[in-house]
gemmi code that builds the backbone of each chain (N, CA, C; Angstrom):
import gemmi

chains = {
    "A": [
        ("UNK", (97.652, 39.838, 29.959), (97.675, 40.641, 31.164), (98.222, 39.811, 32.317)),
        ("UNK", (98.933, 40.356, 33.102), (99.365, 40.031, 34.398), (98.471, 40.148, 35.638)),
        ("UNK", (98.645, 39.398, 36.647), (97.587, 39.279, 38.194), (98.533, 39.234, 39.135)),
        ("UNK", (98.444, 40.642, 39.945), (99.200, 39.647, 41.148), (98.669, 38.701, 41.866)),
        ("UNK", (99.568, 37.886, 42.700), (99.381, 36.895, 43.732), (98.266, 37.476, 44.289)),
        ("UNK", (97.070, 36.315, 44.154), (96.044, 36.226, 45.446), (95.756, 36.652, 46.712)),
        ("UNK", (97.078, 36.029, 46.888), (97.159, 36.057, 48.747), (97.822, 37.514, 49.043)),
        ("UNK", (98.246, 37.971, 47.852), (99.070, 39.708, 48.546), (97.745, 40.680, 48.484)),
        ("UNK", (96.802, 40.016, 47.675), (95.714, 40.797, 47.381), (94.126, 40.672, 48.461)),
        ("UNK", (93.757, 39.487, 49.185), (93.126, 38.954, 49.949), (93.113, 39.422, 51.179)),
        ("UNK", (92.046, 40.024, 51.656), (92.455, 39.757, 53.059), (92.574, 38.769, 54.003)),
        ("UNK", (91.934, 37.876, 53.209), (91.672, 36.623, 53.774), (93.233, 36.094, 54.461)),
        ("UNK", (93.267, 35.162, 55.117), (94.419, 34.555, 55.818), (94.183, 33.022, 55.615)),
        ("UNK", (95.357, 31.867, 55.643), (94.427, 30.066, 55.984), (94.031, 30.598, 57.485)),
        ("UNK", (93.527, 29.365, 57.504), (92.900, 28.554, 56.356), (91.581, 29.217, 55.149)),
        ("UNK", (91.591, 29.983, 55.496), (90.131, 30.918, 54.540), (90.409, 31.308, 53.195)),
        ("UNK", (91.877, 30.939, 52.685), (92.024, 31.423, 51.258), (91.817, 30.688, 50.659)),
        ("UNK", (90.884, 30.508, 50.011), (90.799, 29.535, 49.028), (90.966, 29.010, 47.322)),
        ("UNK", (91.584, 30.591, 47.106), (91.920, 30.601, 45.627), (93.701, 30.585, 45.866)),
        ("UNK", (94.185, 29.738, 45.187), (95.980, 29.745, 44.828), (96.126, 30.920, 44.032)),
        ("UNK", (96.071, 30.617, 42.413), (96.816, 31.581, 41.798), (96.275, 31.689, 40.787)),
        ("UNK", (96.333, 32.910, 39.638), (95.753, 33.373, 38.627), (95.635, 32.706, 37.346)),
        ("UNK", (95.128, 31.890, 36.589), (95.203, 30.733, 35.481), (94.940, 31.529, 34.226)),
        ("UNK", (94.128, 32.487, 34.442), (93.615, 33.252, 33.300), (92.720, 34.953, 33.757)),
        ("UNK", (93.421, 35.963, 32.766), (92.791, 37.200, 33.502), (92.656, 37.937, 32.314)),
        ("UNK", (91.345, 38.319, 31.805), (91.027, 38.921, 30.510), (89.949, 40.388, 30.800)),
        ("UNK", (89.938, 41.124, 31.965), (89.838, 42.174, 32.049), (88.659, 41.761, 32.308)),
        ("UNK", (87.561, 41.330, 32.397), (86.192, 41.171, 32.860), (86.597, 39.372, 33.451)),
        ("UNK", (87.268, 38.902, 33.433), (86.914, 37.485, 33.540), (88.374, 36.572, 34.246)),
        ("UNK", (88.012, 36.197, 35.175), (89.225, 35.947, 36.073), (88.981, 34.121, 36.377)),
        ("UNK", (89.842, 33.308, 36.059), (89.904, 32.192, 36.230), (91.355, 31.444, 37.359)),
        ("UNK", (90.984, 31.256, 38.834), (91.779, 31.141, 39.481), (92.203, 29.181, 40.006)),
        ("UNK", (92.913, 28.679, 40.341), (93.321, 27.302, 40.850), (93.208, 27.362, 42.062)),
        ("UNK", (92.734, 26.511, 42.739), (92.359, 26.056, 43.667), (93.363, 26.142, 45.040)),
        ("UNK", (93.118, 26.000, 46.376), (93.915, 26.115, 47.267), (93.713, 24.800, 47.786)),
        ("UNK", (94.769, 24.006, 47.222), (93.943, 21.979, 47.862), (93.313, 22.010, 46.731)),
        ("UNK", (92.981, 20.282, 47.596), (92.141, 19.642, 46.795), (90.769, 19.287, 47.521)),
        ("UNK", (90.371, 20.020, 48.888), (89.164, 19.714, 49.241), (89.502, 18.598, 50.371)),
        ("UNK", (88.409, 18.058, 50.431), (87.417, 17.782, 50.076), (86.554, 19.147, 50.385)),
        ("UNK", (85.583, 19.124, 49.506), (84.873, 20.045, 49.591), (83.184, 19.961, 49.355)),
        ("UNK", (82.344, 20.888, 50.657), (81.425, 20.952, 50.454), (80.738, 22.133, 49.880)),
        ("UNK", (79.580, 22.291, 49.039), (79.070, 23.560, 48.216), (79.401, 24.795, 48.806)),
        ("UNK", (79.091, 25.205, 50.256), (79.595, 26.304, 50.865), (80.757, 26.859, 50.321)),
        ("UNK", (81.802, 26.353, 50.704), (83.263, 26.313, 50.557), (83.389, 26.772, 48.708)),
        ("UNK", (82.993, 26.045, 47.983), (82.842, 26.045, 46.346), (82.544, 27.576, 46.149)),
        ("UNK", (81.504, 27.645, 46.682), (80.960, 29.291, 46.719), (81.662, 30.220, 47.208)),
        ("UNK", (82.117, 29.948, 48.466), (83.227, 31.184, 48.881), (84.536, 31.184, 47.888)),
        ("UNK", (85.164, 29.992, 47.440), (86.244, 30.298, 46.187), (85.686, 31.311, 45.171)),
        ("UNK", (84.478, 30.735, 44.828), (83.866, 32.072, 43.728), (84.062, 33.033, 44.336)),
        ("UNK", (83.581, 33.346, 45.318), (83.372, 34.913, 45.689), (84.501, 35.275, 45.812)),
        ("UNK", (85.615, 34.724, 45.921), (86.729, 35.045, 46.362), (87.139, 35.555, 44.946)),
        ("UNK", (87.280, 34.642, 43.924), (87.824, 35.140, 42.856), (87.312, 36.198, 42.161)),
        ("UNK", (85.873, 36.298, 42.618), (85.280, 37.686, 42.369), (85.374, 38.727, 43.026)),
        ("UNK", (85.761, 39.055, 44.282), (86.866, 39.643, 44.881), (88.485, 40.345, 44.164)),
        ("UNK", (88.563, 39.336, 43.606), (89.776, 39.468, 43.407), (89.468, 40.392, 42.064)),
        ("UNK", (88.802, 39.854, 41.166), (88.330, 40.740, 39.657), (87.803, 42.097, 39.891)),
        ("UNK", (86.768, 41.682, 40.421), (86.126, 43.294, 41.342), (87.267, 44.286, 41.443)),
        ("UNK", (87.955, 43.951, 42.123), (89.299, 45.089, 42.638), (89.999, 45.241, 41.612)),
        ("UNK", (89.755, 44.616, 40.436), (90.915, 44.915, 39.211), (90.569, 45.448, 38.451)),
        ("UNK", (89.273, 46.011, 38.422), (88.156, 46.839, 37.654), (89.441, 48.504, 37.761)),
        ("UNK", (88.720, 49.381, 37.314), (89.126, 50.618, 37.082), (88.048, 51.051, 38.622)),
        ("UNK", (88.386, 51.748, 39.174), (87.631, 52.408, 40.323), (86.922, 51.406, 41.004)),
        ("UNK", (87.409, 50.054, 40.877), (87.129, 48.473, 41.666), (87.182, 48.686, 43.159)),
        ("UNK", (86.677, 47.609, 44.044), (86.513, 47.301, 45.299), (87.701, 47.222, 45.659)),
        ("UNK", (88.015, 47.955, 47.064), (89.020, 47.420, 47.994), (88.796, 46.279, 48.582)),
        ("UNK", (89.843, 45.446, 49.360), (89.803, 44.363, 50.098), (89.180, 44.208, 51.395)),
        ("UNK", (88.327, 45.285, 51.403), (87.526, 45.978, 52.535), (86.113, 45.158, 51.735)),
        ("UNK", (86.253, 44.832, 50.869), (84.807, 45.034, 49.991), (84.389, 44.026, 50.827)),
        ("UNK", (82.903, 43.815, 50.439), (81.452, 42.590, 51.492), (80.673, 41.888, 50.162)),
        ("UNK", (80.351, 40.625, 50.532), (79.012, 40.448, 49.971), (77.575, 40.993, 50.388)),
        ("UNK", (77.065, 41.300, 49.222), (75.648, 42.121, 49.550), (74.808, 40.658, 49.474)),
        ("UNK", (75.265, 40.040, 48.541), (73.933, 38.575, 48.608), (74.471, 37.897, 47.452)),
        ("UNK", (73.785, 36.811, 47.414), (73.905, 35.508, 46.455), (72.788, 35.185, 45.549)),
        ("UNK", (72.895, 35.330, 44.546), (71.533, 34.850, 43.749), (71.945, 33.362, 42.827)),
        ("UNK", (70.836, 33.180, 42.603), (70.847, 31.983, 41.654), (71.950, 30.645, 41.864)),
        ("UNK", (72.087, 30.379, 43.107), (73.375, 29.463, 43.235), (72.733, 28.567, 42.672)),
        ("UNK", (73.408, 27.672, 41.860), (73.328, 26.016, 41.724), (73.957, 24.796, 41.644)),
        ("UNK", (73.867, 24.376, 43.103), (75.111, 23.470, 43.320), (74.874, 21.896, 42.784)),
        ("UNK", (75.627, 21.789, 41.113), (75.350, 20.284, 40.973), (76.073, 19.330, 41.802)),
        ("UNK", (76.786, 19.378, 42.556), (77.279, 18.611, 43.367), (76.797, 19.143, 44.669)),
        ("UNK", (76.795, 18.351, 45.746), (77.013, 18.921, 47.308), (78.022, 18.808, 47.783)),
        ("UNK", (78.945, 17.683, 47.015), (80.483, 17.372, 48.082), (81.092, 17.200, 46.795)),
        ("UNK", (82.827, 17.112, 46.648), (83.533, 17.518, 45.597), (84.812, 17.196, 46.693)),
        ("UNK", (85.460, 15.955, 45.976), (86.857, 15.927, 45.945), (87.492, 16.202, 44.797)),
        ("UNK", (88.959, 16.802, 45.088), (89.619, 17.330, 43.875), (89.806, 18.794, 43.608)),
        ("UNK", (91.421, 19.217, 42.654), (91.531, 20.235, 42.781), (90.211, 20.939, 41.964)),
        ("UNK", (89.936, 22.282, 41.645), (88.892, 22.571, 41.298), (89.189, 24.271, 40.826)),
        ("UNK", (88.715, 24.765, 40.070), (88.853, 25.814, 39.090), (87.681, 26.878, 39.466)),
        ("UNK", (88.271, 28.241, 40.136), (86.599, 29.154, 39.871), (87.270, 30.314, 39.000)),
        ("UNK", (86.181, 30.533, 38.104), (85.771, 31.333, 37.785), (84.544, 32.659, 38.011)),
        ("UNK", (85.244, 33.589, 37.779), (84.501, 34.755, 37.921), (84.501, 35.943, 36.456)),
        ("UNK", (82.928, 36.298, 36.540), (83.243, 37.405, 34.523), (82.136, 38.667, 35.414)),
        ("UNK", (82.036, 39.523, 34.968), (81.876, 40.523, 35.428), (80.415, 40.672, 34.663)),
        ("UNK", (79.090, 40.759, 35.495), (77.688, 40.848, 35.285), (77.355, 41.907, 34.435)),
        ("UNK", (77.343, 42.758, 35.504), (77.170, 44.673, 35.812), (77.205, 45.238, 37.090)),
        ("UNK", (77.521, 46.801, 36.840), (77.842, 47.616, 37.987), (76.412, 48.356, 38.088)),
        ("UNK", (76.048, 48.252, 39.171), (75.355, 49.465, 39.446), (75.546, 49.990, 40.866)),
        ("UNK", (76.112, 51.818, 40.809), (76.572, 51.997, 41.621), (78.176, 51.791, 42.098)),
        ("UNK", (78.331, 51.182, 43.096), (79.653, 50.769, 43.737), (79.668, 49.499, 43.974)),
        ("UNK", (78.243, 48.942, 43.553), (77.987, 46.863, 43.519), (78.456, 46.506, 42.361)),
        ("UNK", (79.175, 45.271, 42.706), (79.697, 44.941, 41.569), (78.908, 43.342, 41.668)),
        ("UNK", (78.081, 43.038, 40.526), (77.407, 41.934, 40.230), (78.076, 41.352, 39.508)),
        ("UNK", (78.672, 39.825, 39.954), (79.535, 39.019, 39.214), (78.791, 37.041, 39.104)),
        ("UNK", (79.221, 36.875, 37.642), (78.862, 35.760, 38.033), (79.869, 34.860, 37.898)),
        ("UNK", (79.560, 33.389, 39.028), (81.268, 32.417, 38.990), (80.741, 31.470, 38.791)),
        ("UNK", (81.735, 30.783, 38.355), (81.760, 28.786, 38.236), (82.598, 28.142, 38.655)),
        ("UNK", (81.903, 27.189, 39.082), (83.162, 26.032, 39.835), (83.121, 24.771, 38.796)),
        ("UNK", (84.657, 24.795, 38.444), (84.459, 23.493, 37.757), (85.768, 22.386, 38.490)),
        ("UNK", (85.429, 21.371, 38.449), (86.587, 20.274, 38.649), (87.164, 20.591, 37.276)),
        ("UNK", (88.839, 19.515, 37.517), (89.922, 19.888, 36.828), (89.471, 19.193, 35.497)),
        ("UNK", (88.709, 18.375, 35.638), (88.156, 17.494, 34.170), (87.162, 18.660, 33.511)),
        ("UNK", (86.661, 19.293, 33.926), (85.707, 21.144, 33.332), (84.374, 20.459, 33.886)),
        ("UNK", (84.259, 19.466, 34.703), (82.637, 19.614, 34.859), (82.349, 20.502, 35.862)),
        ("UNK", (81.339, 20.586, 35.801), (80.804, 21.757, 36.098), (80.070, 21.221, 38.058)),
        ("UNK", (80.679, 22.281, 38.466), (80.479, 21.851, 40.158), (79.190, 22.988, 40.766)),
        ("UNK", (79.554, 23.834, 40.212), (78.459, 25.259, 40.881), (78.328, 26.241, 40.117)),
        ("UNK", (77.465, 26.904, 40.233), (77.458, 28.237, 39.360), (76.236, 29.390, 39.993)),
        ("UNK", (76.292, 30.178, 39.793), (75.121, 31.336, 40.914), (75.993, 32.660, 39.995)),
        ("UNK", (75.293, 33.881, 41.308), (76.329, 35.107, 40.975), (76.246, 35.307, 42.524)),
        ("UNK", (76.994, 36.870, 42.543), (77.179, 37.266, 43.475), (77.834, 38.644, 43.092)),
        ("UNK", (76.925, 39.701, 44.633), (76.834, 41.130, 44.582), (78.190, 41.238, 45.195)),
        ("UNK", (78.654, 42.557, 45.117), (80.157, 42.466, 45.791), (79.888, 44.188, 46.240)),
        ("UNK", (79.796, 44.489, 47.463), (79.717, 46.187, 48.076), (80.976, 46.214, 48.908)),
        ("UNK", (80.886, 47.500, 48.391), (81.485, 48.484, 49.510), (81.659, 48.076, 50.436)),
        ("UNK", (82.604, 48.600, 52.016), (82.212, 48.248, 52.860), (81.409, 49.193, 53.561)),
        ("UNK", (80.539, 48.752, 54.628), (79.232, 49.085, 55.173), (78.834, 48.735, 56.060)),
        ("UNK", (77.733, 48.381, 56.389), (76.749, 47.996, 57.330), (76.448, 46.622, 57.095)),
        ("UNK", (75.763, 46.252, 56.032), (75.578, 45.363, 55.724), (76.838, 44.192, 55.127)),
        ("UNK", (76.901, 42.950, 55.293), (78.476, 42.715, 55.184), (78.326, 41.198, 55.482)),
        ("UNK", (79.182, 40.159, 54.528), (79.376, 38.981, 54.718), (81.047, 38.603, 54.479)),
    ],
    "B": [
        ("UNK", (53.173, 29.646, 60.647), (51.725, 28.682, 60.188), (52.416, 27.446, 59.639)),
        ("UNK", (52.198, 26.290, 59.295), (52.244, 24.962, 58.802), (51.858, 24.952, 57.670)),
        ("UNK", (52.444, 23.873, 57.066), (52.231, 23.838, 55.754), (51.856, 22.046, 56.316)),
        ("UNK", (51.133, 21.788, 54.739), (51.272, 20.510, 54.495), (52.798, 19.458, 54.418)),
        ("UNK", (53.823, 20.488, 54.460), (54.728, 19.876, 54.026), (55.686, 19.857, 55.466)),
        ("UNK", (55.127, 20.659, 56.543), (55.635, 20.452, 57.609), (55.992, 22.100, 58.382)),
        ("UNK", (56.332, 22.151, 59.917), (56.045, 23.180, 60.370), (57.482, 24.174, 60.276)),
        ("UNK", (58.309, 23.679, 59.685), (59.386, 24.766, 59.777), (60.219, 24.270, 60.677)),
        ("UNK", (61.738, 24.829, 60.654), (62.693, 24.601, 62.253), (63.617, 25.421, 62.253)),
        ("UNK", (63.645, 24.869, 63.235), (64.637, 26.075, 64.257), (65.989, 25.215, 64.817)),
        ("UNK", (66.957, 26.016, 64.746), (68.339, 26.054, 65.162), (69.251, 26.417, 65.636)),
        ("UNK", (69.828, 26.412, 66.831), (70.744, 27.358, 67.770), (72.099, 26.991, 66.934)),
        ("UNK", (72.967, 28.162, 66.421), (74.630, 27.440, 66.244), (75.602, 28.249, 67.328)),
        ("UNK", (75.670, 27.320, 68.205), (76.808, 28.045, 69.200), (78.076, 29.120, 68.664)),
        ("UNK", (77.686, 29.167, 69.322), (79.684, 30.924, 69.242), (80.410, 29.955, 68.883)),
        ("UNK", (80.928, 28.940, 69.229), (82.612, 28.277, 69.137), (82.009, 27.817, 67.673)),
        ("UNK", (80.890, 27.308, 67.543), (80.931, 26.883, 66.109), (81.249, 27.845, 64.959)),
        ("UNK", (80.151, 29.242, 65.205), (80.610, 30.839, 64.351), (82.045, 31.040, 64.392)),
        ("UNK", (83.170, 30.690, 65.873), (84.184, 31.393, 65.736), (84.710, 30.017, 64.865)),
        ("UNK", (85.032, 29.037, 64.620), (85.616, 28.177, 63.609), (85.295, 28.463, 62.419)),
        ("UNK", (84.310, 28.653, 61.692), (83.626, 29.035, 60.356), (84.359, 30.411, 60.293)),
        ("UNK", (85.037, 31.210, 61.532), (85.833, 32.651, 61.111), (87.176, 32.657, 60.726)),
        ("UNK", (87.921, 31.111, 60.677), (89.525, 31.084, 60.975), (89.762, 31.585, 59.889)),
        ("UNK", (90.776, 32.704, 60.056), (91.081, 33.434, 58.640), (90.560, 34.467, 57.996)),
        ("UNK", (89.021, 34.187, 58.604), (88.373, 35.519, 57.874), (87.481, 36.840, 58.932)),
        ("UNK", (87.992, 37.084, 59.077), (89.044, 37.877, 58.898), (90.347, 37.733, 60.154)),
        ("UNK", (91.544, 38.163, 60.490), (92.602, 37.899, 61.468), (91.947, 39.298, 61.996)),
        ("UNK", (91.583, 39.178, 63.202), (91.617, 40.948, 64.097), (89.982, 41.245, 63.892)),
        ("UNK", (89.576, 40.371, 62.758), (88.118, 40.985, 62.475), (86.969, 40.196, 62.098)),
        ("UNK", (86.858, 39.206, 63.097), (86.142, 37.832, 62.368), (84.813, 37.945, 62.313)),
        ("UNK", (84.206, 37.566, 61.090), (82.854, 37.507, 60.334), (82.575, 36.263, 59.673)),
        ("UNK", (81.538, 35.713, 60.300), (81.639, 34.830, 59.339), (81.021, 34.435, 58.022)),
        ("UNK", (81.907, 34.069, 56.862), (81.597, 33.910, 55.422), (80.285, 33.682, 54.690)),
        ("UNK", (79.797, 34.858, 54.126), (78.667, 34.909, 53.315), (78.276, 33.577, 52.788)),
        ("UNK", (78.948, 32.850, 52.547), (78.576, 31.343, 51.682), (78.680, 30.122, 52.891)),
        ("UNK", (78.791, 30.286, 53.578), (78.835, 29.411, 55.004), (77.567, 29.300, 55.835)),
        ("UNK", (77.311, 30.893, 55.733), (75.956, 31.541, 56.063), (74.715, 30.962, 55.444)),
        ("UNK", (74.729, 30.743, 53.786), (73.767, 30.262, 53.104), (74.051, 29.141, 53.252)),
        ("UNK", (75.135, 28.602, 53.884), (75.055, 26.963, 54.034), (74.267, 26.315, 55.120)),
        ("UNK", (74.223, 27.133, 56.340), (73.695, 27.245, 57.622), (72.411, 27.162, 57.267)),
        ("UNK", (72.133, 28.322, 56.570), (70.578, 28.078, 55.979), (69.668, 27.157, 54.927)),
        ("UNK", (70.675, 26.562, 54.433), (70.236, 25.675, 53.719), (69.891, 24.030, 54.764)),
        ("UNK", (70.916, 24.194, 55.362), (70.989, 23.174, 56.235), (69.395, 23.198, 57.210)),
        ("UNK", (69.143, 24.389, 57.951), (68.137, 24.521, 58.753), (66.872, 24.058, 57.843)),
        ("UNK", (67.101, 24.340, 56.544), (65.843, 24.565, 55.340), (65.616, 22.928, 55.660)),
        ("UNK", (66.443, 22.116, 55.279), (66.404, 20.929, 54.521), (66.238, 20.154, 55.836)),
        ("UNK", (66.559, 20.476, 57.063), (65.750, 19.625, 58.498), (64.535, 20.410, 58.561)),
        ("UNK", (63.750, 21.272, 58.009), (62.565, 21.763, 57.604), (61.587, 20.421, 56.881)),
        ("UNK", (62.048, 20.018, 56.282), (61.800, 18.849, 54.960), (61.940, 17.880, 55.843)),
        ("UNK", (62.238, 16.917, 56.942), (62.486, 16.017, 57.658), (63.610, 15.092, 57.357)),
        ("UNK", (63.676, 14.414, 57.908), (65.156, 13.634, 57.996), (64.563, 12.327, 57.116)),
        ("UNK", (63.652, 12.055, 56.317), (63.240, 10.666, 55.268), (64.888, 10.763, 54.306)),
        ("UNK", (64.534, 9.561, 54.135), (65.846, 8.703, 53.055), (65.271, 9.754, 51.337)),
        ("UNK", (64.011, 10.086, 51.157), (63.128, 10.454, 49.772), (63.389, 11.877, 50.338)),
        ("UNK", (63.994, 12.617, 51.071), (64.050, 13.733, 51.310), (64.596, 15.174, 50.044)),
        ("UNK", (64.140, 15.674, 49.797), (64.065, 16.312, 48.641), (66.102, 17.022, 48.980)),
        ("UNK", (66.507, 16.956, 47.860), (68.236, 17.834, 48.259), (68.333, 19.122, 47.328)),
        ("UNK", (68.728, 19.949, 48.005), (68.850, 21.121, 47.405), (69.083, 21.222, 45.993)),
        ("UNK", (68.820, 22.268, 45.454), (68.517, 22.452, 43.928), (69.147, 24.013, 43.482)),
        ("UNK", (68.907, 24.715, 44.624), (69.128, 26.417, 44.061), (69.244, 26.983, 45.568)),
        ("UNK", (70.457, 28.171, 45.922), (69.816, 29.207, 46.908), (69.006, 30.082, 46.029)),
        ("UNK", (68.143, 30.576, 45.978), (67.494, 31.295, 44.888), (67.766, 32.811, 44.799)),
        ("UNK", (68.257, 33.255, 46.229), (68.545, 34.211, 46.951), (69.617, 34.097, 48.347)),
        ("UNK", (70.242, 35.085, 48.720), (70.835, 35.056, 50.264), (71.620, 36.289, 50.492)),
        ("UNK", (70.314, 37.334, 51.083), (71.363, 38.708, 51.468), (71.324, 38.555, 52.698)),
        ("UNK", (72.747, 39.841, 52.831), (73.147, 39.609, 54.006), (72.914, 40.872, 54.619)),
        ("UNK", (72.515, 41.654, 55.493), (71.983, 42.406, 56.356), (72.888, 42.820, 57.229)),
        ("UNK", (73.557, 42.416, 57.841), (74.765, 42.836, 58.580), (75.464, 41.742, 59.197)),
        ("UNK", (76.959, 41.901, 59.277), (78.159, 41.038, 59.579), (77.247, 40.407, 60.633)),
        ("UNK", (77.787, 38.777, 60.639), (77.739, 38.092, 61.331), (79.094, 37.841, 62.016)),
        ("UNK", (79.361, 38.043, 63.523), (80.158, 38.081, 64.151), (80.226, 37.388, 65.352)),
        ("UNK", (81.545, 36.550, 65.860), (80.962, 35.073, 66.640), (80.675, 35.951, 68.153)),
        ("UNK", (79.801, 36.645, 68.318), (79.421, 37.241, 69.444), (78.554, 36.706, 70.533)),
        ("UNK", (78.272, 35.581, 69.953), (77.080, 34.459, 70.775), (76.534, 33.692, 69.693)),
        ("UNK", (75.684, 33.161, 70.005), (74.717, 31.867, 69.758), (73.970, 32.601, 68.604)),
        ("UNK", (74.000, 31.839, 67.459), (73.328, 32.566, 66.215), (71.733, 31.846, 65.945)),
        ("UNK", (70.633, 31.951, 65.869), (69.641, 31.397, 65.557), (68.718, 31.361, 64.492)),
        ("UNK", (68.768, 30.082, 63.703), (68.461, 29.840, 62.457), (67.115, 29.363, 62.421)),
        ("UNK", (65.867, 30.010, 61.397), (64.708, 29.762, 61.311), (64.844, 29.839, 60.508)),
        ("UNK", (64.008, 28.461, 59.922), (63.598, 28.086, 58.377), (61.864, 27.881, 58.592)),
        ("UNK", (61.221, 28.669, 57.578), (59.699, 28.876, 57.786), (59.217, 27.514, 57.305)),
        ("UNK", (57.979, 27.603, 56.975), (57.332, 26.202, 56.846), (57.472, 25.671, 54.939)),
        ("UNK", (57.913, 24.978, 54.509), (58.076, 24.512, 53.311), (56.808, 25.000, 52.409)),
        ("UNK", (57.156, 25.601, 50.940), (55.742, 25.446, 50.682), (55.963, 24.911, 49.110)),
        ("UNK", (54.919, 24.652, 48.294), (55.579, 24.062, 47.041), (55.160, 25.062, 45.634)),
        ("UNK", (56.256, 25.247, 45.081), (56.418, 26.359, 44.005), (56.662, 25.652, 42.461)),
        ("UNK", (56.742, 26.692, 41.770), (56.634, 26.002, 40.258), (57.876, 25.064, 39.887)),
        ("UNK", (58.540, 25.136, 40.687), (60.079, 24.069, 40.186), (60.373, 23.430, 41.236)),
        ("UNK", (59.939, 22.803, 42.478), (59.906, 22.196, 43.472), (59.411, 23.040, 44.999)),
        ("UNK", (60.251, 22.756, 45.957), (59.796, 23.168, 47.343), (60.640, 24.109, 47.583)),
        ("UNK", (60.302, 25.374, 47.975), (60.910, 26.874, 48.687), (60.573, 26.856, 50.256)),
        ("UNK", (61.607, 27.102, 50.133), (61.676, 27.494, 52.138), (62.274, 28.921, 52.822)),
        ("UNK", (62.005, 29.821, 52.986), (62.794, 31.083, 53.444), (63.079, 31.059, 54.772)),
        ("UNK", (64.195, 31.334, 54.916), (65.211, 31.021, 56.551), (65.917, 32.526, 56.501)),
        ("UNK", (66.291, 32.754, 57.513), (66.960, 33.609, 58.177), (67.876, 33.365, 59.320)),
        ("UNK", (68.975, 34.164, 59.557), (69.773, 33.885, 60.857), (69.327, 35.222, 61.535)),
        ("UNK", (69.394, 34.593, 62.852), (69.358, 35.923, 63.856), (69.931, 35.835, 64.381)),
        ("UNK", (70.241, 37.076, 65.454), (71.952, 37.544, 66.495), (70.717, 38.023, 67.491)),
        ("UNK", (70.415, 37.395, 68.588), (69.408, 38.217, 69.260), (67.926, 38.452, 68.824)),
        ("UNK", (67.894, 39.956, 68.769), (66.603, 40.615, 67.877), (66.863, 40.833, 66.488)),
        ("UNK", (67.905, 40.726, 66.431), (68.613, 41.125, 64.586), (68.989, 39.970, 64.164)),
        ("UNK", (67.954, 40.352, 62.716), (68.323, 39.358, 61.459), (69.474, 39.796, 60.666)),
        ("UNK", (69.814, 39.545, 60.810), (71.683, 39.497, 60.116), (71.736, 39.088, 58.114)),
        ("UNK", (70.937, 37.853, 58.578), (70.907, 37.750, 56.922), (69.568, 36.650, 56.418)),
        ("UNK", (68.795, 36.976, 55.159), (68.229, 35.989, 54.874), (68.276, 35.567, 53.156)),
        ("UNK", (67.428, 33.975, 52.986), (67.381, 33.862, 52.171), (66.253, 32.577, 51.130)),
        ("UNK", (66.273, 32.464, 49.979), (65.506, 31.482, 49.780), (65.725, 30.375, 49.280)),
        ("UNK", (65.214, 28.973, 49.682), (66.135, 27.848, 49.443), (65.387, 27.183, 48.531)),
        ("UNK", (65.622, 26.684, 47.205), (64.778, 25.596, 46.160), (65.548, 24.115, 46.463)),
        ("UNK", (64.243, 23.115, 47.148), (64.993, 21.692, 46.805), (64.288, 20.622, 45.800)),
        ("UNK", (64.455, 20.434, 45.095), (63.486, 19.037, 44.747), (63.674, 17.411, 44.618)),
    ],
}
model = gemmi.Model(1)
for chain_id, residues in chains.items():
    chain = gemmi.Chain(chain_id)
    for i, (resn, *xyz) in enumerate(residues, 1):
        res = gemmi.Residue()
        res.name, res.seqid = resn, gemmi.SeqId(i, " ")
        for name, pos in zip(("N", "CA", "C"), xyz):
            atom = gemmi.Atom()
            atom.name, atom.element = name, gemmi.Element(name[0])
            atom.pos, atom.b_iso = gemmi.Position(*pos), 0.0
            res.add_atom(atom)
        chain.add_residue(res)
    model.add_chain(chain)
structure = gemmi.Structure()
structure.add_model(model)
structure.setup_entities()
């Protein structure tokens, strides 16, 4: 399968984009390259996830627009706090309930260790909104 | 209330700081980033815990919803409640506020 470009798809703008380009896209499971090399702190790690879950979300069949929000974050776990180097997120698709799309991501450095991992709700847009 | 482990804190983050944490996100519509947000709060959590060298470092957000856009409209204020100790280390629940509105909260594991 094919992905378009990130950035045609994002609303995001720089400095805030933080995913480059599509590495791997298997219909539930989206693996994107990094924008830089950081340095980077866990925050930042996490918003690439969400981002690339963003990006999967919307590629769903009746998926999120670029309008879409985070509803919340569960289970983050950041084995690192700081991270130089390019770095890999991944995003695979939880479950839907509703118009939320529950995704979970990973951050790995380019060697595959493992930098972060959590999930994250992905809504509509609304009221509520990150 | 206080815990044994200490009384909780509090944190003003100025507007110019919210509007930097917005560059980009959005252009025309700035909010700032759900994961920046739980960083804010983690941060307030863990000067909750005191500034010791043995200071416990984060482990898990366990949680972090968000309640409504945070927008650099003023001075955002971060409360992290009093530490308490749970089955896999120390939990702390923080929140940001905009005023009277809590915008977003969440729960922090460090050990």
């Amino acid at each position: 399968m094919t992905f378009p470009d990130p950035a045609s798809l994002l609303r995001h703008r720089p400095p805030a984009v933080l995913v480059r380009e599509v590495v791997a896209f298997a219909g539930d499971r989206l693996v994107c390259t990094s924008n830089g090399s950081g340095p980077w702190r866990w925050p930042q790690l996490l918003e690439g996830g969400a981002q690339t879950a963003g990006l999967l979300a919307g590629a769903q069949g009746d998926g999120l627009s670029d309008r879409a929000v985070i509803a919340d974050y569960r289970a983050v776990r950041p084995a690192v706090l700081d991270h130089h180097g390019a770095v890999q997120f991944t995003a695979t698709i939880d479950r839907r309930v509703m118009r939320f799309w529950r995704c979970r991501i990973e951050v790995r450095a380019d060697d595959g260790t493992l930098l972060l991992e959590g999930t994250v709700t992905l809504a509509p847009p609304g009221p509520a909104a990150a | 209330m206080a815990s044994d482990l200490g009384d909780g804190a509090t944190t003003v983050v100025p507007r110019t700081h919210l509007e930097a944490l917005c560059a980009g996100h959005f252009p025309g519509d700035p909010i700032v980033p759900g994961a920046y947000i739980a960083g804010l709060l983690a941060d307030v959590s863990a000067r909750a815990l005191g500034d010791g060298a043995d200071r416990p470092a984060l482990a898990e957000v366990e949680r972090c919803s968000f309640l409504a856009p945070l927008r650099p409209d003023g001075d955002a204020t971060l409360i992290a409640s009093p530490p308490e100790r749970g089955p896999s280390g120390i939990v702390i629940d923080a929140e940001v506020r905009m005023g009277e509105q809590c915008v977003a909260r969440g729960r922090f594991r460090f050990v």
